[in-house]
SEBAMAR-665310 format. One record per residue: x, y, z of N, C-alpha, C in turn. Coordinates in steps of 0.1 Angstrom, whole numbers, plus 5000, padded with zeros to 4 digits. Atoms other than C-alpha are relative to their C-alpha. Layout:
! SEBAMAR-665310
XYZXYZXYZ
...
! end
This chain:
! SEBAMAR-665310
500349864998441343745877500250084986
500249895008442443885843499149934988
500650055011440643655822498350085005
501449954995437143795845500250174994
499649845002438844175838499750014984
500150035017438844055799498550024999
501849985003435243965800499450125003
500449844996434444275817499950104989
499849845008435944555793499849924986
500350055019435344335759498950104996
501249975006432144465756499650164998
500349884996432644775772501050114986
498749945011435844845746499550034984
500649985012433644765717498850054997
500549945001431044975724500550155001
499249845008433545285723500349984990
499949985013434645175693498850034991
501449955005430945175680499950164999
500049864995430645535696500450054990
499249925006433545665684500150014984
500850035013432845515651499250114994
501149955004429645675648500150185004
499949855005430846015658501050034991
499049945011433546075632499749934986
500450085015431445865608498750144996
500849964998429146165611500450134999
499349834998429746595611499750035016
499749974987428546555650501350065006
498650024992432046525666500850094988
499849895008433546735637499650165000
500649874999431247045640500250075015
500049994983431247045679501550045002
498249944996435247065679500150074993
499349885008435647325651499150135006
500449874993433347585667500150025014
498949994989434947505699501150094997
498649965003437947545687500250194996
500149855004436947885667499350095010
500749964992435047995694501250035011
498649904989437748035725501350044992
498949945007440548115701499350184997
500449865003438248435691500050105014
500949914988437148505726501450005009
498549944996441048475739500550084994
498449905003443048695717498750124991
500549905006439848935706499050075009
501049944993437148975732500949955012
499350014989439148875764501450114997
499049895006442249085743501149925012
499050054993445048845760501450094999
499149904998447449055744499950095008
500249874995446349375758500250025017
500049994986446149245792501550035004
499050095001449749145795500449985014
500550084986449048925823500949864996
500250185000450848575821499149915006
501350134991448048365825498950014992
501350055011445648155807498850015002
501049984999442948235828498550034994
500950035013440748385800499849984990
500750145007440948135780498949915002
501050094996439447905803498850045006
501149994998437248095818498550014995
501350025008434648095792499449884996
500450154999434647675793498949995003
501050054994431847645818498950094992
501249945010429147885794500049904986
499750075012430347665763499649894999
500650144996429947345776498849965004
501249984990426647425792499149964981
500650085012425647395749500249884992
499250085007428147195731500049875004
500750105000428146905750498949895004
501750095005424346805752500250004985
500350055013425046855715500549894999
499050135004427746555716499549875010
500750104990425446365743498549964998
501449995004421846445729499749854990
500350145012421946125706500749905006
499450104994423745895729498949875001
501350084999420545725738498450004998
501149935009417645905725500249934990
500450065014418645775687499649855005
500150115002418945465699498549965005
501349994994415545485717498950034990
500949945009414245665689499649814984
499350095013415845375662499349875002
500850144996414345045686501549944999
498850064999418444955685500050005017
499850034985417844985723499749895005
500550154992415844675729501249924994
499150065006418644525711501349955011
499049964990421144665732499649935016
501149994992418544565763501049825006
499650124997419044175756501449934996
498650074999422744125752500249995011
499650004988423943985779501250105008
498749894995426144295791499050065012
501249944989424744465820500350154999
500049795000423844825819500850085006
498549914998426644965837501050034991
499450045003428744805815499850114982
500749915015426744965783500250175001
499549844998427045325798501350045004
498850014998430345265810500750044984
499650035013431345205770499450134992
500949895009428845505759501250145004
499049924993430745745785501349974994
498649985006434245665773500150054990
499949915013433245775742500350165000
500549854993431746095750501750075006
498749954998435246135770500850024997
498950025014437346065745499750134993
500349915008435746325727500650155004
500149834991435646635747501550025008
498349984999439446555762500650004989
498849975009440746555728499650154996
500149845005438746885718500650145015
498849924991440647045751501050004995
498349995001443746915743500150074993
499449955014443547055706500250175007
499449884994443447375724501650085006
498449945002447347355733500250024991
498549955009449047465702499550155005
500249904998447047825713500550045009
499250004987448447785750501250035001
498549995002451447715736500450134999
499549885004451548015718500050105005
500249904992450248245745501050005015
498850004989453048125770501350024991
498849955007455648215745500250145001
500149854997454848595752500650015021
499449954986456148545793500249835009
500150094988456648355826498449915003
501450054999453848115830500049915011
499750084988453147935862499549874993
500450085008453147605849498849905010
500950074994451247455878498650075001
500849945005448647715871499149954989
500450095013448147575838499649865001
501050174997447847205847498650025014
501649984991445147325870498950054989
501149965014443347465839499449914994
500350095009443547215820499249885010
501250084996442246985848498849995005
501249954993439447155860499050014987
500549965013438647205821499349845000
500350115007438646835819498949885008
500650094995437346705849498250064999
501549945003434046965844499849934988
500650055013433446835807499949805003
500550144995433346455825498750005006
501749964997430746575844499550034996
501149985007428646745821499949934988
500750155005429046445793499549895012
501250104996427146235821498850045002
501349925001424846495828499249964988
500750025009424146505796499849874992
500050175007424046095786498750025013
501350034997421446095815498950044997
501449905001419246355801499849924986
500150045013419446185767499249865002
500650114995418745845785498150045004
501750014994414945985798499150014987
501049915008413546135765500149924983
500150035014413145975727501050074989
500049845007414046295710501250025001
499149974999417046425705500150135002
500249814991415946805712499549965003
500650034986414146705739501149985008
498750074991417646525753500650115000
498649895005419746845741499750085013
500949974990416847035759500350035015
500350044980417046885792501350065005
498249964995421046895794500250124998
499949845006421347245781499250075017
500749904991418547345813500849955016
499350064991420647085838501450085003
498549904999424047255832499850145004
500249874996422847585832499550025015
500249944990421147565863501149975011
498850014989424347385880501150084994
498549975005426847615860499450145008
500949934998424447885874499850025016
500150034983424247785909500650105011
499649904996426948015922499650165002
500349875007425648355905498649965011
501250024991422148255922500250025013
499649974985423648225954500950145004
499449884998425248565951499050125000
500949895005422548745940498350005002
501350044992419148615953499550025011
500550004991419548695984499549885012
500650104991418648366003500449975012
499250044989419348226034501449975003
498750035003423448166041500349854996
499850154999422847766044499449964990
500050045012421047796011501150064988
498449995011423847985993500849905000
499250114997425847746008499749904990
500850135007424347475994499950014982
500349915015424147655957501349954998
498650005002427947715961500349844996
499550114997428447345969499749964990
500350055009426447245939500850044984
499649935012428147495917500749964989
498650025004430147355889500750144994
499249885002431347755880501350005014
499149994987432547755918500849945002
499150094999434247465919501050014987
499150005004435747515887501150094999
499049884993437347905898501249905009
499150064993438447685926501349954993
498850105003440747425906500650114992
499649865007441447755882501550095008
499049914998443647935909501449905001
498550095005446447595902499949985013
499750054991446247495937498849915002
500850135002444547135933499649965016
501050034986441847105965499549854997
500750154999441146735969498150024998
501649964999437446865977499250064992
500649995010436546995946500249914991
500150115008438046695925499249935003
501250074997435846475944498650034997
501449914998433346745940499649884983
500250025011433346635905499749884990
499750105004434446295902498649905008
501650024999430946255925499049984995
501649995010428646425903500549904986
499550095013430146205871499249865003
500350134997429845895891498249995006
501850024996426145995903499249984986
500849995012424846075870500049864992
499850115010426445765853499349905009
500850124993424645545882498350034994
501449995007421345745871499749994989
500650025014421745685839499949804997
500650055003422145335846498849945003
501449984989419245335870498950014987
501249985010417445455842499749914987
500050155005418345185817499249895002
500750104992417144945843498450034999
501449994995413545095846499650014986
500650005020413445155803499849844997
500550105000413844785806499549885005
501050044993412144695829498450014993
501350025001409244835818499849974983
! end
């Protein structure tokens, strides 16, 4: 059994390393975390004015995640399978014997790697904005996981939108209009007017709504699922899509 677990992740292990390789061999993965980074640090303590509130609570910090992510990472996903598509390193990739789960499995951990360390770098700001009061700490680990398990889901989103198209703005494109319309989903069902069983339905799709939800620190089984669903759908459609790239 572990020698079959070996064979399994070898391949899978050495295609993060590739990944990961190739984004810090590059200003991708560099540019994407420093205007991160500069980006909610400005919009916490200048346009949110964290001081001013004097609220303990990280809230708007995080709340500006789901609009950020909606660009940032299709940029860190836009070249996942596109270059390679674009390059002809895909048919390559096609006939090793690994099976395409196994190949987006290895692509995705990258991607994950990525976007949970440019969260994390976000504590030392945390830090320093819970040094001003009482902070609910189980509040905070709700932040942080709602931060992390949305940016799981939208790097697959966006590894599948990269998987359909050549192009790398074309892939950016797609992901950038997929996010927005599920980050989006909520506001539409508020404001549209539609039937209750299509709000409904909006809501349920919403990742804004579901992320409020994990947001107020009281961890609902039914939105983690929410999320660990859409991750696990997208990464089956991306390898679905694989399969039909070589197929045909």
């Amino acid at each position: 059994m572990i020698n079959v677990l070996k064979e399994w992740w070898r391949p899978i292990a050495a295609l993060w390393t590739k990944e990961m390789r190739s984004y810090f061999q590059s200003p991708i993965a560099y540019g994407v975390i420093v205007v991160f980074l500069i980006f909610t640090a400005f919009w916490f303590l200048f346009i949110n004015v964290f001081v001013a509130q004097n609220q303990a609570t990280l809230r708007g910090l995080f709340t500006i995640f789901p609009v950020v992510f909606i660009v940032l990472i299709p940029a860190l996903t836009m070249r996942i399978w596109s270059e390679e598509n674009r390059q002809g390193s895909a048919e390559l990739l096609y006939t090793l014997p690994i099976p395409p789960s196994s190949l987006v499995l290895g692509k995705f951990l990258a991607v994950s790697t990525v976007t949970t360390l440019m969260i994390l770098l976000t504590l030392p700001l945390a830090l320093t904005a819970m040094s001003f009061g009482e902070f609910e700490i189980g509040q905070v680990f709700g932040d942080y996981l709602s931060c992390i398990l949305l940016a799981l889901a939208a790097g697959a989103i966006g590894m599948f939108a990269s998987s359909l198209v050549p192009h790398q703005i074309t892939a950016f494109l797609i992901g950038v209009l997929m996010l927005l319309l599920l980050t989006l989903a909520n506001l539409m069902a508020n404001t549209l007017g539609l039937p209750e069983f299509l709000s409904a339905l909006l809501r349920w799709f919403s990742l804004e709504f579901r992320f409020s939800q994990l947001q107020r620190g009281v961890i609902d089984t039914r939105d983690v699922f929410f999320f660990v669903w859409l991750t696990v759908l997208f990464l089956y459609l991306n390898t679905k899509s694989l399969v039909l790239r070589k197929a045909g």
